[in-house]
LUMMARBA-21224 format. One line per 2 residues: for each residue x, y, z of N, C-alpha, C. Coordinates in steps of 0.1 Angstrom, whole numbers, plus 5000, padded with zeros to 4 digits. Atoms other than C-alpha are relative to their C-alpha. Last residue first. Example, Ala and Ser with C-alpha at 12.3 -4.5 7.8 and 13.67 -1.06 7.14 Angstrom:
2
4991:4989:5000:5137:4989:5071:4992:5011:5008 | 5009:4988:5000:5123:4955:5078:5009:5012:5000
***
This chain:
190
5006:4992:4999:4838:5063:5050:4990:4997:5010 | 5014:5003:4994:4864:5037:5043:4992:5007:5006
5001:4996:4984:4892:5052:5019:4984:4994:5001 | 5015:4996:5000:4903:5034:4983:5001:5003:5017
5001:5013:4992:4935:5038:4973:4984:5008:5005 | 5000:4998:4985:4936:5065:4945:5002:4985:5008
5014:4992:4997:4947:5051:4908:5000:5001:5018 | 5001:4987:4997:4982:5051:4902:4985:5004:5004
4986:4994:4987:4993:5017:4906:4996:5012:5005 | 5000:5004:4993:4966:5002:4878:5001:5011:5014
4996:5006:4993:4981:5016:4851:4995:5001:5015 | 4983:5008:5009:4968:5022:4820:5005:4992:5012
5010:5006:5008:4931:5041:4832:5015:4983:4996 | 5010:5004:4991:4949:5061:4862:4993:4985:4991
4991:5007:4991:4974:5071:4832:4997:4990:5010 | 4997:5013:5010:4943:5076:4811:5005:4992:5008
5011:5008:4996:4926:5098:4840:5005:4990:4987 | 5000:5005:4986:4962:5117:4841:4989:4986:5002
4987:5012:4997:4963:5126:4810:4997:4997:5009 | 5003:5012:5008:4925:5139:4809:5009:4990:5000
5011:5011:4997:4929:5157:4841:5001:4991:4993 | 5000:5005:4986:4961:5175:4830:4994:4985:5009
4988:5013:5005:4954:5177:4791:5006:4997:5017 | 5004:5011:5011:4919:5191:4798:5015:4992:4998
5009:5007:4994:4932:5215:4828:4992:4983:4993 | 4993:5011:4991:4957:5229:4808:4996:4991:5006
4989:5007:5007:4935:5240:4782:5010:4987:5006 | 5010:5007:5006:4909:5252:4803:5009:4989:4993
5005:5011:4989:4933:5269:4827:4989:4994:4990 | 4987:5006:4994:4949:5286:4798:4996:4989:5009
4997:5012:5011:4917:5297:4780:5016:4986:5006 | 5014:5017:5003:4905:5311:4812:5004:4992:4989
5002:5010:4992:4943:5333:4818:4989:4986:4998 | 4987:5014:4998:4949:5339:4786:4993:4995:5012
5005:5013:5012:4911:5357:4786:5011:4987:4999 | 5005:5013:4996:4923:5373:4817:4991:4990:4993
4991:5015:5000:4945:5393:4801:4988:4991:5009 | 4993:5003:5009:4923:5419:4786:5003:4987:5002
5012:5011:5006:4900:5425:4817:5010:4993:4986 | 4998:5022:5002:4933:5435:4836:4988:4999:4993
4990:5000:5009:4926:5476:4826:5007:4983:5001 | 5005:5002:5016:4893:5472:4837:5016:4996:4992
5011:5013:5002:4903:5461:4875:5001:4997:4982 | 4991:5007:4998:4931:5489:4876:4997:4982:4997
4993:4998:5013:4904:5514:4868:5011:4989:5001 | 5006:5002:5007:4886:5501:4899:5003:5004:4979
5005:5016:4999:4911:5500:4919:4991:4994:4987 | 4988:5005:5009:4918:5536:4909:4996:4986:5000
5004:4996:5016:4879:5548:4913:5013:4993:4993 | 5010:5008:5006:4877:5531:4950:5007:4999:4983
5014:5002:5003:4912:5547:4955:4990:4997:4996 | 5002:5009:4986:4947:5548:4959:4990:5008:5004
5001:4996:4991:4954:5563:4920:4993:4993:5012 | 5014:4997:5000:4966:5538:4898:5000:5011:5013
5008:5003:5019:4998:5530:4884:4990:5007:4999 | 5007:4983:5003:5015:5542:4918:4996:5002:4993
4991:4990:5011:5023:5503:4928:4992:5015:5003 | 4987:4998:4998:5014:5481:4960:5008:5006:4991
4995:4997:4985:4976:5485:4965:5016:5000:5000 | 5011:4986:4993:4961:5486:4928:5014:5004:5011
4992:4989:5009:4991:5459:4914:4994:5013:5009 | 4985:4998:4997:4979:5435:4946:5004:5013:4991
5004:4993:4992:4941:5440:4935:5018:5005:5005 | 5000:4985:5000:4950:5430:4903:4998:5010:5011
4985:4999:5006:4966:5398:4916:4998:5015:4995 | 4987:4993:4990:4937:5392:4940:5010:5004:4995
5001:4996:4987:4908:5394:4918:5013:5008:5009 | 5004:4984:5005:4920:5382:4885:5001:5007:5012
4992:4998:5005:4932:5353:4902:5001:5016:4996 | 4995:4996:4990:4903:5349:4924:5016:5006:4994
5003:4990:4993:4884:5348:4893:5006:5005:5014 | 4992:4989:5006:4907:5326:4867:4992:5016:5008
4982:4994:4997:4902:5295:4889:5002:5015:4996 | 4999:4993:4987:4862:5300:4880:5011:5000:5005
5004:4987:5004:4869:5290:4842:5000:5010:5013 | 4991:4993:5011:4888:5261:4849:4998:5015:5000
4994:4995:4991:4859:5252:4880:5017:5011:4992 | 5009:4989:4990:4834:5249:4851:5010:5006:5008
5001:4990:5012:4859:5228:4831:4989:5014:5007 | 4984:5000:5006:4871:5203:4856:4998:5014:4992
4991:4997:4986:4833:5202:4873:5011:5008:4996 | 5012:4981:5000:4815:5199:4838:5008:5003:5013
4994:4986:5012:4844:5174:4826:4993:5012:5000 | 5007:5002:5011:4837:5152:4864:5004:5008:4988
5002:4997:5017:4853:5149:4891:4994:4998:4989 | 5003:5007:5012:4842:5144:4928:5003:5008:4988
4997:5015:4988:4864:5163:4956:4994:4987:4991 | 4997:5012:5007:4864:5190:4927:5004:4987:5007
5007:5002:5014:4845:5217:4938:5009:4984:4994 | 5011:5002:4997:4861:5213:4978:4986:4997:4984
4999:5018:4992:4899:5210:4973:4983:4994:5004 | 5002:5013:5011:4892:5232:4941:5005:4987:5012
5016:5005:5007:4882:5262:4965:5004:4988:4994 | 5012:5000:4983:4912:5261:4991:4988:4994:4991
4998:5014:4996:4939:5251:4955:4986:5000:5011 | 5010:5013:5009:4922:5280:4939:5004:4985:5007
5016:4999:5002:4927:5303:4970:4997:4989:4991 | 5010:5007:4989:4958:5296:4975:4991:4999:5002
4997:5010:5003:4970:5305:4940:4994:4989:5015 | 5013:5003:5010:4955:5338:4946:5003:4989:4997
5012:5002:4994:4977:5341:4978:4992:5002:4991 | 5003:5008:4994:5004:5335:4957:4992:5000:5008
5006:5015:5009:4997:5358:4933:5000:4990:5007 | 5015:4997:5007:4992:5385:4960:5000:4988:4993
5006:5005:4991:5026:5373:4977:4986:4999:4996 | 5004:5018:5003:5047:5376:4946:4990:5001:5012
5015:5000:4999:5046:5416:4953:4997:4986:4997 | 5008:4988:4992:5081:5424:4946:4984:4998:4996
5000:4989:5007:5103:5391:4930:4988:5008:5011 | 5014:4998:4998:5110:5361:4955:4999:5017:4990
5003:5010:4994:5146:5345:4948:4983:5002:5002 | 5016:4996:4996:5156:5369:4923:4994:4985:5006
5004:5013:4999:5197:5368:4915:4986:4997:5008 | 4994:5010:4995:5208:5405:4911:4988:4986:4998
4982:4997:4995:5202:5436:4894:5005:4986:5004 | 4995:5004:4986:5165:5422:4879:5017:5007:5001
5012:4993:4992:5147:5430:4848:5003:5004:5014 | 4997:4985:5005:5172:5420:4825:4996:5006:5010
4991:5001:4993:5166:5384:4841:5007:5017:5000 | 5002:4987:5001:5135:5385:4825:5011:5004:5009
5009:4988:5010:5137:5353:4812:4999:5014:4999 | 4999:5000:5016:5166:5336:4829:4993:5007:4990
4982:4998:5001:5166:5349:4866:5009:4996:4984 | 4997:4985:4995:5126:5359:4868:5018:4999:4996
5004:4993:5000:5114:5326:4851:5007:5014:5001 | 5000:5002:5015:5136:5302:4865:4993:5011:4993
4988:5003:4999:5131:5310:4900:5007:5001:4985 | 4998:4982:4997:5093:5321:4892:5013:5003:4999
5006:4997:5015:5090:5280:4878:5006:5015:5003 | 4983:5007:5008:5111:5269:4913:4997:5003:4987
4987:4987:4988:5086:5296:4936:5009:4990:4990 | 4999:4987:5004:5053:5275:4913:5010:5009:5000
4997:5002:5011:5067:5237:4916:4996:5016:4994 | 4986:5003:4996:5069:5245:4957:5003:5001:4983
4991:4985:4996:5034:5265:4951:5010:4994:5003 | 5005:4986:5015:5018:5230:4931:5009:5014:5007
4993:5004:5013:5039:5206:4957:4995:5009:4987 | 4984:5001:4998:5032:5225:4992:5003:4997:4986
4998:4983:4998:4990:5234:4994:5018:4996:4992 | 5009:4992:5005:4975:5196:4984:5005:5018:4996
4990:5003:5014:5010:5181:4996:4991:5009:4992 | 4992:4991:5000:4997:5195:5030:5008:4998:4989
5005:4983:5002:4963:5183:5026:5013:5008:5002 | 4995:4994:4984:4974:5145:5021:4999:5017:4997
5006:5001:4988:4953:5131:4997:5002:5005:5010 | 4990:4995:4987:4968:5149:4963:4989:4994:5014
4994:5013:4997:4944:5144:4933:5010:4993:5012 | 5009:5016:5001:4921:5170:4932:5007:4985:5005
5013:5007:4989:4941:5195:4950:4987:4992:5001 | 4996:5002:4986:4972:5191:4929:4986:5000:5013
4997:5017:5002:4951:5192:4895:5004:4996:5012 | 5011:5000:5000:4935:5230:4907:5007:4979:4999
5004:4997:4988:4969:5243:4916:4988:4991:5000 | 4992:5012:4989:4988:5226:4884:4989:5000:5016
5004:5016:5003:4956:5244:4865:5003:4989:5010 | 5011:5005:4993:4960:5277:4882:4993:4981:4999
4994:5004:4990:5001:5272:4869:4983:5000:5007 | 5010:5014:4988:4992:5263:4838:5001:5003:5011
4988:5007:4989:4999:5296:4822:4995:4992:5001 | 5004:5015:5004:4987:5320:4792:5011:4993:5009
5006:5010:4993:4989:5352:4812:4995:4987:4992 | 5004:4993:4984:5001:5372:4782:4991:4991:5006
5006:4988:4997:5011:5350:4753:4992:5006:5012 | 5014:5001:5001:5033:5322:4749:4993:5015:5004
5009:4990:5005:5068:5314:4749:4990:5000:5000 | 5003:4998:5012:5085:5283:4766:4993:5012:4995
4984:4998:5001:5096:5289:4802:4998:4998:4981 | 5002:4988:5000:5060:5286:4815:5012:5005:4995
5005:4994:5016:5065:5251:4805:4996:5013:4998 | 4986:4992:5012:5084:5248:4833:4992:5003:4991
4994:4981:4994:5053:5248:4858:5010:5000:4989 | 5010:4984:5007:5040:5217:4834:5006:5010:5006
4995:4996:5013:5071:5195:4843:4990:5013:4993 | 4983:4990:5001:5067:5203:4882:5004:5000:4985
5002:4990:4994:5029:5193:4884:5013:5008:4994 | 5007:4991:5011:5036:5162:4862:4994:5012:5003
4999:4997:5013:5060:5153:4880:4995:5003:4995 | 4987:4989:5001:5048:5158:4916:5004:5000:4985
5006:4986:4998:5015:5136:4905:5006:5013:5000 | 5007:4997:5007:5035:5108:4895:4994:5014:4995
4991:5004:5010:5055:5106:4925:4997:5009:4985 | 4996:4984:4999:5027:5113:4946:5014:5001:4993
5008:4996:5000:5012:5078:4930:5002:5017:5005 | 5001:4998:5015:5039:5061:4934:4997:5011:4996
4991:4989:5003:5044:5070:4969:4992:4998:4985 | 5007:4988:4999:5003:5057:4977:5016:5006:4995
5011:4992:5012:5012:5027:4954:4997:5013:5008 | 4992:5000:5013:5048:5018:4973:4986:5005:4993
4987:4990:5000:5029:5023:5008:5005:5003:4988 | 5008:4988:5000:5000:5000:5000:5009:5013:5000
***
């Protein structure tokens, strides 16, 4: 029982940590998996602290990458946490909190419903973060609220992204599950 429950986080960690790189390939504004990885990690993940730890541990090693090769220009020195990561990651906690409760049963209306709803707390808290910690906007209802419109753009990458990802995520995975045996849950007595 031991060797199928590692397996099985095994599994799960890799294909969490190879999709975060893929943010390392080109693509266009907010097209990411990473609400996806958040949303696949707290479906499939039993233990509630791998639930929170292996999608944001495979997130802070993508940003790592990310901030010190891609935009490395961007930076004076070697960027372990860039200015204001906390907002995204507390929007990434949010979809793991909600998708440990929408997706406790799966289904493709669940997986793809909840896809779309990932990209609200997102929206949410990450523009709220720019509002409150730059000078972009003025620090008030009206800036916030201009700060809101001016994200409506990107959060099309974002829904398409988490749809996308989400479908080759779930669906890989529910073959894998389908192929081999090893990986499917263990069963709990209720």
């Amino acid at each position: 029982m031991n060797q199928k429950f590692f397996l099985r986080f095994v599994a799960i960690s890799l294909i969490i940590s190879v999709t975060a790189l893929l943010r390392l390939v080109p693509h266009f504004p907010n097209f990411s998996p990473l609400g996806a990885i958040c949303r696949f990690g707290a479906a499939h993940f039993s233990n509630k602290i791998q639930v929170y730890i292996v999608p944001l541990l495979a997130i802070w090693i993508s940003d790592i990458l990310v901030n010190n090769l891609i935009y490395s220009e961007y930076f004076n020195h070697f960027t372990i946490f860039y200015d204001g990561f906390y907002w995204q990651y507390g929007s990434y906690l949010l979809i793991v909190f909600f998708s440990t409760f929408t997706l406790k049963n799966q289904n493709s209306i669940k997986i793809i419903c909840s896809a779309i709803g990932a990209a609200l707390p997102f929206f949410l808290v990450s523009n709220f973060g720019v509002w409150a910690s730059g000078n972009m906007y003025p620090n008030n209802f009206s800036g916030l609220m201009t700060c809101y419109i001016a994200g409506i753009p990107f959060i099309k990458g974002t829904i398409i992204s988490n749809i996308i990802f989400s479908v080759i995520l779930f669906g890989g995975f529910s073959l894998l599950e389908n192929r081999y045996s090893i990986l499917k849950p263990l069963k709990t007595i209720d």
